[in-house]
N, C-alpha and C positions, 0 to 999 in steps of 0.2 A: 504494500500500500504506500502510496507517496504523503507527501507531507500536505500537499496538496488536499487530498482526499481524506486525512487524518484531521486539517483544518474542516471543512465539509462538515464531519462525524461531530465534530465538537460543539460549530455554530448550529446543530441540530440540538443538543441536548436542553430541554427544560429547567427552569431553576428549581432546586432542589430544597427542601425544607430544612437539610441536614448543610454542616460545612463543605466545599468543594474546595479542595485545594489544588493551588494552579504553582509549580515549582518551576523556575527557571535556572540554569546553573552553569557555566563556566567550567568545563573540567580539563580546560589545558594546563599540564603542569606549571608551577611558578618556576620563579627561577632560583632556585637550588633543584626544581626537576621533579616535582614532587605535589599532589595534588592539596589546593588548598580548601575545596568546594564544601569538605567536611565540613570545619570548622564552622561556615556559616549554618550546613545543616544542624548543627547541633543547639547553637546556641538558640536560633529564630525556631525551631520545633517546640523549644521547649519555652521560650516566650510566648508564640502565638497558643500555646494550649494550654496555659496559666487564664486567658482571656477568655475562658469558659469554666464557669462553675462545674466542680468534681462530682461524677457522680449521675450528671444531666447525661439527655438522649446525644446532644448532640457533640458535649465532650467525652463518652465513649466512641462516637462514632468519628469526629475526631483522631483518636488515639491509634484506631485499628489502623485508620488510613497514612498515619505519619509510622506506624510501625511496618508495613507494608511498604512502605516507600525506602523504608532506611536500610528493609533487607535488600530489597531490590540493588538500590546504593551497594551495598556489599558485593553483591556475589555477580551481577549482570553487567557492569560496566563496559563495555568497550577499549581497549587502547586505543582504538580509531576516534573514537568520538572525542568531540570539541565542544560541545555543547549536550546536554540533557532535556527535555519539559518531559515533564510528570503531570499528568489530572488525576484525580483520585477523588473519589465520594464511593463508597462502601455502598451505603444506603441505596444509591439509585444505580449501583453497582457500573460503578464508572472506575477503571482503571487502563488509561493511555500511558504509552511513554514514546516518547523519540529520542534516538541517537543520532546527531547528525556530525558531519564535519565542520559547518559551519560553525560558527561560532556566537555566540549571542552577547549580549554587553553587559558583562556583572552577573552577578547572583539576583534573584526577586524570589520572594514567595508571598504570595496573595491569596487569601481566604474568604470567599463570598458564597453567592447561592448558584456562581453559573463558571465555568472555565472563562481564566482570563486569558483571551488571546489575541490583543493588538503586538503581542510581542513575537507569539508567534507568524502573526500576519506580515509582520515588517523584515522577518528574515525570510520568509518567502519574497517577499519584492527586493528584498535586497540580493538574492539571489537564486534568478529564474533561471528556467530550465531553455537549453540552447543549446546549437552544434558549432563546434567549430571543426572547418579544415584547415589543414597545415599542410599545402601540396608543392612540389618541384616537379619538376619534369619527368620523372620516371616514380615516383613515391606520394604517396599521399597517406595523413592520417583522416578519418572521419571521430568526431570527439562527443558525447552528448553530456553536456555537463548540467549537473544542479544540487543544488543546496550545499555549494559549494565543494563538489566533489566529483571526481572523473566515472560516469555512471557508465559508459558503455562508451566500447572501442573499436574504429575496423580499420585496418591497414591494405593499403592495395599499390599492389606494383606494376608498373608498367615496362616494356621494351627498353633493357640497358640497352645504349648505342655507346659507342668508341666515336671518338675526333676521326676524321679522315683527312690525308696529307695531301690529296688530290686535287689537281686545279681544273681551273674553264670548264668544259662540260658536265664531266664527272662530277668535281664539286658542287655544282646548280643541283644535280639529281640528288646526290646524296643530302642535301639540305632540304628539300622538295620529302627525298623520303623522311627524313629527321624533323619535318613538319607535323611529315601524319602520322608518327608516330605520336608525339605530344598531343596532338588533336584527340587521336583514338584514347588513350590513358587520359585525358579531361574529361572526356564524355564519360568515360565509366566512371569514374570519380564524379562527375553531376547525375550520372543516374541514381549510383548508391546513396548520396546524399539524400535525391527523392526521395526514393523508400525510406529513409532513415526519417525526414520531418515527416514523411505523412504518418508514419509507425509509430512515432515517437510522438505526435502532436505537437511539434515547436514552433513557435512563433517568430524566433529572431536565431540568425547566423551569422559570425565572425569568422572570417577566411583571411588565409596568410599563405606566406609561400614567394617564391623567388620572382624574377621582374620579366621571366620569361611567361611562367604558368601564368600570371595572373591576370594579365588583357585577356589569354581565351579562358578564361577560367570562364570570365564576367559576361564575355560572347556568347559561351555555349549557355551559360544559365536561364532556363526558361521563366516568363514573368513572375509566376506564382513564388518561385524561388527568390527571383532578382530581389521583388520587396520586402525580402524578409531579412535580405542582408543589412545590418546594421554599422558592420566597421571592416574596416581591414589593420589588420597586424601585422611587425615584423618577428616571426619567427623561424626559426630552421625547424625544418620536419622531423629529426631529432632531438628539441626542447623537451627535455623533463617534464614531467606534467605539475610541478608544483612553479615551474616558470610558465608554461600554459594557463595554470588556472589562474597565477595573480598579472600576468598581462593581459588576459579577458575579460577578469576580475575590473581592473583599472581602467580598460576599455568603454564598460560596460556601465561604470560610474560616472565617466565624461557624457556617454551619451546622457543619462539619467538627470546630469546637474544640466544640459542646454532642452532637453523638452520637457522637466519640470515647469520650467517658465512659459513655455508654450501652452502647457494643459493648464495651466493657473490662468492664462490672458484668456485660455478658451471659455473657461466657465465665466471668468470674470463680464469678456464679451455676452454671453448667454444671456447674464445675470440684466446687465444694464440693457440690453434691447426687449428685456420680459419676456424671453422665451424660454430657451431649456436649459437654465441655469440658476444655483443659486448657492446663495454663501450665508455662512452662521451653522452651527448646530443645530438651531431650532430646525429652521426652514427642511437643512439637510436632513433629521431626523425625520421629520413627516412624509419628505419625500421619500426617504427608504421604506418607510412603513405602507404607505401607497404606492410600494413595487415599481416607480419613477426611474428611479436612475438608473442609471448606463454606468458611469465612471465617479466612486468616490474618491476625493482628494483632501487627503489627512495630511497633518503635520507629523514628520518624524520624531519631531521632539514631544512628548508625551505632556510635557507640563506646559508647553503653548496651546493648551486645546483648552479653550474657556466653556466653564460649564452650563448646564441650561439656565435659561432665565425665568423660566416661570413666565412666557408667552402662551400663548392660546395653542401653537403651533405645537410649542414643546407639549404642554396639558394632553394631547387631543394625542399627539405620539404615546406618552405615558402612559395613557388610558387603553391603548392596546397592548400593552403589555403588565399584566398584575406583577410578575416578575421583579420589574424592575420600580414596580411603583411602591410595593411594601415588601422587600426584601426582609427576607423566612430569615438569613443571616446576616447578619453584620459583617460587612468587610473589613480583612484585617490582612495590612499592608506592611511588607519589609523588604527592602535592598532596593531597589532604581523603581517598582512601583510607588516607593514612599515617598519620592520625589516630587511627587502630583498629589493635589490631594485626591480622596476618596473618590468622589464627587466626579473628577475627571476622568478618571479610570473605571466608572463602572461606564460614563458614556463615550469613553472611545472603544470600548467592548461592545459595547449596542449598534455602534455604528458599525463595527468591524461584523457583527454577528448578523443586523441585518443587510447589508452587502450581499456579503457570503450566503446568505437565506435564500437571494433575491437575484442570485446569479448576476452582481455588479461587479465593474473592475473596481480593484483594490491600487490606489495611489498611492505610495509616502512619497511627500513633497520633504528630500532632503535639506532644502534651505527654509526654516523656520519663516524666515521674515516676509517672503512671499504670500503667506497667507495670514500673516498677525494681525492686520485691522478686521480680518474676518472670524476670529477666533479657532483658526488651524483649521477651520472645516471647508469647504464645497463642493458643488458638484454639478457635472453634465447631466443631464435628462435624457430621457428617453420619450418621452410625452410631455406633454403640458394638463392638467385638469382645469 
């Protein structure tokens, strides 16, 4: 299952009357080499379960879930993994984990009635699933990578040829023939790639490769493909895949930081000619709730997202959801969620949850100030009401 699909499963579940603990964790070695993730498991487990009376429904059900969690901790780790999230509620018999390579920012653990996952949603966009190739003239790799990690591999070789020493006629042929050789090895290197987005479902491709491959690389590529190319790289088709991933990586950040501005002008435009667009929380909230939008656009920075106002708009959101309106649990926040308050983080949950309900793109606007007079929210439409 992808992380993708494991997001899906979670923005399904109902708020739950018991605690839902939402864990995020950091488990790259420090430096002496050695992990430090513990330390915060132990001390925040045992803070956040003091904040329930001993003895209650929902500080035993508490208890089971953070002891579950800790065995887990112990014995399932990964050495590959770089990051952890954990859901867990016992009660509604919810227990998710991912191990991923990517990495997430800090420790969080957050205790409410529903899985908190704008954290999860932002290392999905921070890193999508894509192909890259790395081709020369006789080699190519095909690469599909995501959630930061080299998910599937194909290598294809084409016709070694030798230099020939031969001049005037001769040499016209043998360059004529040393044409179609590189033609013939492009094409199958553009076929395979085909099969590989349409298989894979990918939306975006980064191609590299020497100065000969890559004018026919671009030639042979048919439209469907052409638009989905996003950049070009310089890499040798021998680059290590941890030099592959952080120049795609950084690639793939460049593009992100120039058509943030672009998706922020677009809704903005939307907004001001009263059509399919609009900014604030409130506004965006209603709109999700009324199945509207196309494309939501959040702030990456968790604590720039200003919380509801107590508008008609926000009222009339809240009122389709009991959930969120009298929360069964009190939210209880520690590491990078505690940075926001409460308040913001159950609704950039909401918005992330109904998105993802409601089949919208999911945005993080890396550059905060882009959307600060709007309080970190807007969005493209899909309709207008």
């Amino acid at each position: 299952m992808t992380v993708t699909e494991q997001l899906d499963r979670l923005a399904r579940f109902e708020p739950a009357p018991y605690p839902v603990v939402s864990l995020y964790l950091d488990t790259r070695p420090n430096q002496h080499g050695r992990d430090s993730f513990q330390t915060f498991v132990r001390k925040e487990f045992r803070a956040r379960a003091e904040t329930y009376a001993e003895g209650t429904p929902d500080r035993e059900s508490l208890d089971r879930d953070l002891e579950r969690i800790r065995t887990y901790l112990e014995s399932d780790v990964q050495p590959s993994a770089n990051s952890i999230a954990i859901f867990a509620c016992q009660a509604a018999e919810l227990f998710e984990t991912l191990q991923l390579e990517a990495p997430v920012e800090g420790n969080s653990l957050f205790i409410g009635d529903q899985p908190h996952l704008y954290p999860l949603a932002r290392l999905i966009s921070q890193h999508p699933r894509y192909a890259a190739v790395i081709a020369d003239t006789n080699h190519a790799r095909i690469l599909v990578i995501g959630e930061g990690a080299i998910q599937n591999a194909q290598s294809l070789e084409g016709v070694k040829t030798r230099r020939s020493s031969q001049g005037g006629s001769s040499q016209a042929r043998y360059q004529r023939h040393l044409s179609n050789y590189h033609l013939q090895h492009v094409k199958e290197v553009v076929d395979a790639l085909d099969r590989t987005v349409q298989r894979e479902q990918l939306d975006a491709i980064l191609i590299a490769g020497d100065p000969v491959v890559i004018p026919i690389f671009r030639e042979q590529l048919p439209k469907h493909l052409a638009e989905k190319v996003v950049d070009e790289m310089t890499l040798a088709t021998d680059a290590p895949e941890h030099e592959i991933l952080r120049a795609s990586y950084e690639a793939l950040q460049k593009l992100n930081a120039s058509s943030d501005r672009e998706r922020v002008d677009a809704a903005l435009n939307a907004y001001r000619a009263g059509g399919l667009g609009v900014v604030g929380a409130d506004e965006t909230l209603l709109a999700l709730t009324n199945g509207q939008v196309d494309e939501l656009l959040i702030s990456a920075s968790l604590r720039s997202i200003e919380g509801l106002r107590g508008t008609r708009a926000a009222q009339m959101a809240l009122a389709n959801d009991a959930g969120l309106a009298q929360p069964a649990v009190e939210p209880v926040a520690a590491g990078e969620a505690n940075r926001a308050d409460i308040g913001t983080v159950r609704l950039a949950d909401e918005l992330i949850t109904k998105a993802q309900q409601t089949g919208a793109r999911i945005t993080f606007i890396e550059d905060a100030s882009l959307l600060e007079r709007y309080g970190g929210v807007a969005a493209l439409l899909r309709y207008r009401i």
